[in-house]
C-alpha positions in Angstrom: 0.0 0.0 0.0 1.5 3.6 -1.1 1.4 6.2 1.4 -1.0 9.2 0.3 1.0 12.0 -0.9 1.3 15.2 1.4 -0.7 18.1 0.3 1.2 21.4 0.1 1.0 24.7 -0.3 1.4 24.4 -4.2 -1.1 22.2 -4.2 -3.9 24.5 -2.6 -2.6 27.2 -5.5 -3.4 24.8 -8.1 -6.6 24.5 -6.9 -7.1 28.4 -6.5 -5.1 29.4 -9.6 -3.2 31.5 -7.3 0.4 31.9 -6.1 2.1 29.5 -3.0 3.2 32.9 -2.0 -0.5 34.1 -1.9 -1.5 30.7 0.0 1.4 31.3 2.7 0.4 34.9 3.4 -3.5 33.6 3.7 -2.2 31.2 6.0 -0.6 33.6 7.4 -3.4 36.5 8.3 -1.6 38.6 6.3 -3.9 41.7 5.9 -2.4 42.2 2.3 -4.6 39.2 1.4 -8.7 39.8 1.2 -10.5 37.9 3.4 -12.5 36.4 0.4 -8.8 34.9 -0.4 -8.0 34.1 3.1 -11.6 32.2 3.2 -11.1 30.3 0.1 -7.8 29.0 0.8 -8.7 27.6 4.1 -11.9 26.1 2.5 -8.9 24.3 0.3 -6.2 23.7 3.3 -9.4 22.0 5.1 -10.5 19.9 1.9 -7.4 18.4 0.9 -6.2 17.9 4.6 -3.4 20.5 4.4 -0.8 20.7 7.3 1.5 23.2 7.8 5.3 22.3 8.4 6.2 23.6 11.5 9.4 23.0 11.2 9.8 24.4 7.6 8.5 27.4 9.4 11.1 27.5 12.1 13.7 27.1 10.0 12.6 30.0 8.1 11.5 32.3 11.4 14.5 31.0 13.5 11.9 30.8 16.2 9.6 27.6 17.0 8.1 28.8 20.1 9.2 25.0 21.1 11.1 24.2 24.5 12.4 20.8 24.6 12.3 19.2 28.2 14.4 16.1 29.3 13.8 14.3 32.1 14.9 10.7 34.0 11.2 9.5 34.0 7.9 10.5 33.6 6.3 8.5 36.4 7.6 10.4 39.7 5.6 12.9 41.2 8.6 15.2 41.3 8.8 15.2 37.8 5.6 15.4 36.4 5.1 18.2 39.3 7.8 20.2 37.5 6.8 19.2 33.9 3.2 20.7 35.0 4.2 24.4 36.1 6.8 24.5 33.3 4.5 24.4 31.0 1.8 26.3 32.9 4.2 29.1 32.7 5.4 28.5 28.9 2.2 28.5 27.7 1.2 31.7 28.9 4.2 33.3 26.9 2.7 31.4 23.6 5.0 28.7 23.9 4.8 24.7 23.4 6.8 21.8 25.2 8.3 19.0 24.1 8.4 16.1 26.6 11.2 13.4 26.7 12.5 10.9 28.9 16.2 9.6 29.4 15.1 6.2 31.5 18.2 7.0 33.2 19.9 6.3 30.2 23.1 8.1 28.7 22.6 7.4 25.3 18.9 7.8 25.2 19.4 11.2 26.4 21.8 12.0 23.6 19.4 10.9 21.1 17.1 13.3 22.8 19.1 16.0 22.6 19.7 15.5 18.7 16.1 15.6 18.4 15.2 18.5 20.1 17.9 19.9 18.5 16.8 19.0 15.0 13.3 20.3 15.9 14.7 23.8 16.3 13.7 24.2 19.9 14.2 27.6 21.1 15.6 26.4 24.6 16.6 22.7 26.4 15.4 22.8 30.2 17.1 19.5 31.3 17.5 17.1 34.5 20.4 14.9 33.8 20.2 11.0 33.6 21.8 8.7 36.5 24.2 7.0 33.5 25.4 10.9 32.6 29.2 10.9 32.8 30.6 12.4 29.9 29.0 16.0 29.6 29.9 16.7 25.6 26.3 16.7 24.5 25.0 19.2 26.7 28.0 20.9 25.2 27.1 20.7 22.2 23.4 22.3 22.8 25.6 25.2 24.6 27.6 25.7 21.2 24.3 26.5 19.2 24.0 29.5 21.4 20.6 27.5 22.7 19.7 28.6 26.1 19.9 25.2 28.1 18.5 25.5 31.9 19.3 22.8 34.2 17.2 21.6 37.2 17.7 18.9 39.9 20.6 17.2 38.4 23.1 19.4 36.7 27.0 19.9 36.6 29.0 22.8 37.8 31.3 22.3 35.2 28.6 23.3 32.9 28.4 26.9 33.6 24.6 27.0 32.9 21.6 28.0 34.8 20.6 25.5 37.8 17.4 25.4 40.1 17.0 23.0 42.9 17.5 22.5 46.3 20.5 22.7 48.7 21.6 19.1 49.0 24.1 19.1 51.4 22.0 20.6 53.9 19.2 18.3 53.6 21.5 15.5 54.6 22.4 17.5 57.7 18.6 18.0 58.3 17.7 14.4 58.1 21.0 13.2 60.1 20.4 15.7 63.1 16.5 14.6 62.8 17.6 10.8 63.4 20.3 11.6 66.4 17.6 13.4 68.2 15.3 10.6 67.4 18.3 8.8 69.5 20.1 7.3 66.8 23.8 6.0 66.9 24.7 4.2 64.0 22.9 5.6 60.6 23.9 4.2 57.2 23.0 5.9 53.9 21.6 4.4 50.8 22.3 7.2 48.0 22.8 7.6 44.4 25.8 7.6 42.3 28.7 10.4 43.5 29.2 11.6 39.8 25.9 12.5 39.9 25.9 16.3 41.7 23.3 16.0 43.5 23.9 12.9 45.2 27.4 13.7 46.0 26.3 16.5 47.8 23.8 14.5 49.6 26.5 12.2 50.4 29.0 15.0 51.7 26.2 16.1 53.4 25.6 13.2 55.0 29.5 12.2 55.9 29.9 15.7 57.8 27.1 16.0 60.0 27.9 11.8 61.3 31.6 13.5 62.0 29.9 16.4 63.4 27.9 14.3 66.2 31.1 12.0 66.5 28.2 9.0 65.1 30.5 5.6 63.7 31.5 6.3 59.5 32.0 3.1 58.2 32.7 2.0 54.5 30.0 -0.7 54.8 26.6 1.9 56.1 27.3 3.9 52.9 26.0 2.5 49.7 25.6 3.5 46.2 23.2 2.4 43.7 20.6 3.6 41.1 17.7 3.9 43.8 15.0 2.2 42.0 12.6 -0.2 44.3 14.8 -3.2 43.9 17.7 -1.0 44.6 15.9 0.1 48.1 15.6 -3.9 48.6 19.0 -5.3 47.8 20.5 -2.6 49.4 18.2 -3.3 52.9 19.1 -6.9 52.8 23.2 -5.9 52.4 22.9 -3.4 55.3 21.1 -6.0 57.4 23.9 -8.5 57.0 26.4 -6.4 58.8 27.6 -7.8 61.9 26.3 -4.3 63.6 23.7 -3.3 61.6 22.2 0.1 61.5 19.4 1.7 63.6 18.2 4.4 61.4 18.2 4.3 57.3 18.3 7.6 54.9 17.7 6.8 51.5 18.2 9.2 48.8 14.8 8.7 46.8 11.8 7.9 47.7 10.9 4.9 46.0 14.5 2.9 47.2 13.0 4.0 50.9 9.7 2.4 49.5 11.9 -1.5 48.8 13.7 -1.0 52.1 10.5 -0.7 54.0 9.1 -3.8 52.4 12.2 -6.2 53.2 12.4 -4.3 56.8 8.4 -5.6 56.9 9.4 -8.9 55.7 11.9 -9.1 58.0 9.7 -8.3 61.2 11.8 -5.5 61.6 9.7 -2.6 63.8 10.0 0.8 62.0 10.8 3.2 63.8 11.7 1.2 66.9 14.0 -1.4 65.8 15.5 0.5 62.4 14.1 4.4 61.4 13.9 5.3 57.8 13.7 8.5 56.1 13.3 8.9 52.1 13.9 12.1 49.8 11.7 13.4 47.2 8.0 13.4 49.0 6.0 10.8 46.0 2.5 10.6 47.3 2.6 7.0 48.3 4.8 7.9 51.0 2.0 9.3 53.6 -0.3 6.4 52.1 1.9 3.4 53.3 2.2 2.2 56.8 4.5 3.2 58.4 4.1 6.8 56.5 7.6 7.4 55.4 9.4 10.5 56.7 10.8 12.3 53.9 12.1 15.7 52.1 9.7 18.0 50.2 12.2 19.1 47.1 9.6 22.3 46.1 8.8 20.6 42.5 6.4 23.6 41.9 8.8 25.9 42.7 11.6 24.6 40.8 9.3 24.1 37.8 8.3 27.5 37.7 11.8 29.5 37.8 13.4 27.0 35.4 10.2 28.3 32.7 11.1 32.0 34.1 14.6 31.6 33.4 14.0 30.6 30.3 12.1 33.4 29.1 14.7 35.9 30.8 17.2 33.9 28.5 15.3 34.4 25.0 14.4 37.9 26.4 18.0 39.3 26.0 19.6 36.7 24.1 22.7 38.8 23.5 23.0 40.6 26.8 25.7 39.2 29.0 23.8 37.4 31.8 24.3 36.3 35.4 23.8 33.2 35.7 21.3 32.0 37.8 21.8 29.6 40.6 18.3 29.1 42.3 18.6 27.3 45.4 15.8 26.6 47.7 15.8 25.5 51.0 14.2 21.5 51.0 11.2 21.0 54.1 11.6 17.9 56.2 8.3 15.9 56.6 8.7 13.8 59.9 6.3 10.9 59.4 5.9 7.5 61.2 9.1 5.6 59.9 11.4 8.0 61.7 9.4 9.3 64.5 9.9 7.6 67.4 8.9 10.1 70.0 5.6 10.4 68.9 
């Protein structure tokens, strides 16, 4: 079966015995054409199923009122939560998103950049994959002179604008929560230390145990990618240790959500025997029971100034900037898991 040829502008001019040029401008609202023209050819565009290239258009405009958006995943409440008010505030200012997802993956997110970059996107706003090492294609986007924002995850090394929260001081939050809660030996479940944000979590975290003179041993801090079965394997290691720990702060929410299920399977009281604190405040965490204590990360917030930042970029795109470094202060939500007081 032979696909149906696209109609074009040409086509319509057959039909009208006019000019493409004519059709364009009609297209267009251009008050040199009459509006019996105008009416006429969209009579035509809508007969012969006409649709205009948009990236044709682009092209020849050097805008696309497009922002390309990359994210690790879709299905986290932080994410979708910034997704929303980026694009509440975009599409106020006459703008469209496009939505992508890495999966964590380093060489989906390149291919995601190429396309975003092939669809002439007037900015990237970007929160880096867990796999993201080598930072050459986030390079390359800077190199087109396209303003790229980055949120959550992003690299000093960059030079670009960031918004999220201060990490390192959220790890200090949740460890002085726990030693008031009376615990001595804490162990750490967090993310991968080339990833910024989880380096600074784990700094975080190393300092304020120093600071209250708590046991730092190689074996209570893990790495990993913190999906469920992450939270799981990594519960199980942690309670294998000769001494194991007494309180559990996990880097993401859903790794706190797999070591909560093998501390359940286990018969393992939470908070009594083992307190547990996640990061990222997903809904399911006051659903389960225990409630999980966790960190609120502002997703609204951070949503909203990485679409503001954008705007200020494509406002003055040859002004010499400041760059902006928006960092907000994370809230911790003591829950059940942690409190054992209550």
């Amino acid at each position: 079966m032979t696909n149906k040829k696209k109609t074009t502008i040409k086509d319509i001019a057959n039909v009208l015995n006019i000019s493409p040029a004519a059709v364009s401008k009609a297209l267009h609202d251009d008050s040199r054409i009459s509006d019996k023209t105008k009416e006429a050819v969209r009579e035509v565009a809508k007969e012969l199923n006409y649709q205009p290239n948009h990236l044709a258009s682009a092209l020849r405009r050097g805008k696309s009122n497009l922002v390309g958006l990359i994210v690790p995943r879709t299905n986290s409440n932080f994410f979708s939560s910034v997704i929303q008010n980026i694009e509440e505030v975009l599409n106020k200012k006459g703008y469209n998103i496009i939505i992508t997802q890495s999966n964590e993956s380093f060489k989906k997110e390149c291919s995601n950049i190429d396309t975003l970059l092939f669809t002439q996107v007037d900015g990237i706003i970007a929160s880096m994959a867990n796999e993201t090492i080598n930072l050459e294609y986030f390079e390359k986007i800077k190199s087109k002179g396209i303003p790229l924002i980055l949120f959550d995850r992003g690299e000093n090394n960059l030079n670009v604008d960031y918004i999220g929260i201060n990490d390192y001081d959220s790890s200090h939050m949740i460890v002085e929560h726990l030693v008031k809660q009376g615990c001595k030996r804490i162990a750490h479940i967090g993310g991968y230390r080339h990833t910024r944000i989880f380096n600074n979590r784990i700094r975080g975290y190393i300092d304020a145990i120093k600071k209250h003179n708590l046991p730092l041993e190689e074996d209570l801090l893990v790495e990993s990618s913190l999906t469920i079965e992450d939270g799981r394997e990594k519960m199980k290691q942690l309670l294998a240790l000769k001494k194991p720990p007494d309180a559990v702060y996990v880097a993401a929410d859903y790794a706190a959500l797999g070591a909560l299920q093998v501390l359940e399977e286990e018969n393992i009281k939470v908070p009594a025997d083992i307190a547990l604190v996640g990061f990222g405040n997903e809904p399911f965490t006051a659903l389960v029971t225990p409630s999980i204590t966790t960190v609120n990360q502002h997703s609204d917030e951070i949503g909203k100034q990485a679409a503001l930042t954008f705007l200020e970029r494509v406002k003055s795109p040859n002004k010499k900037q400041t760059l902006n470094k928006f960092i907000l202060e994370a809230e911790l939500i003591v829950r059940e898991s942690s409190n054992k007081k209550r």
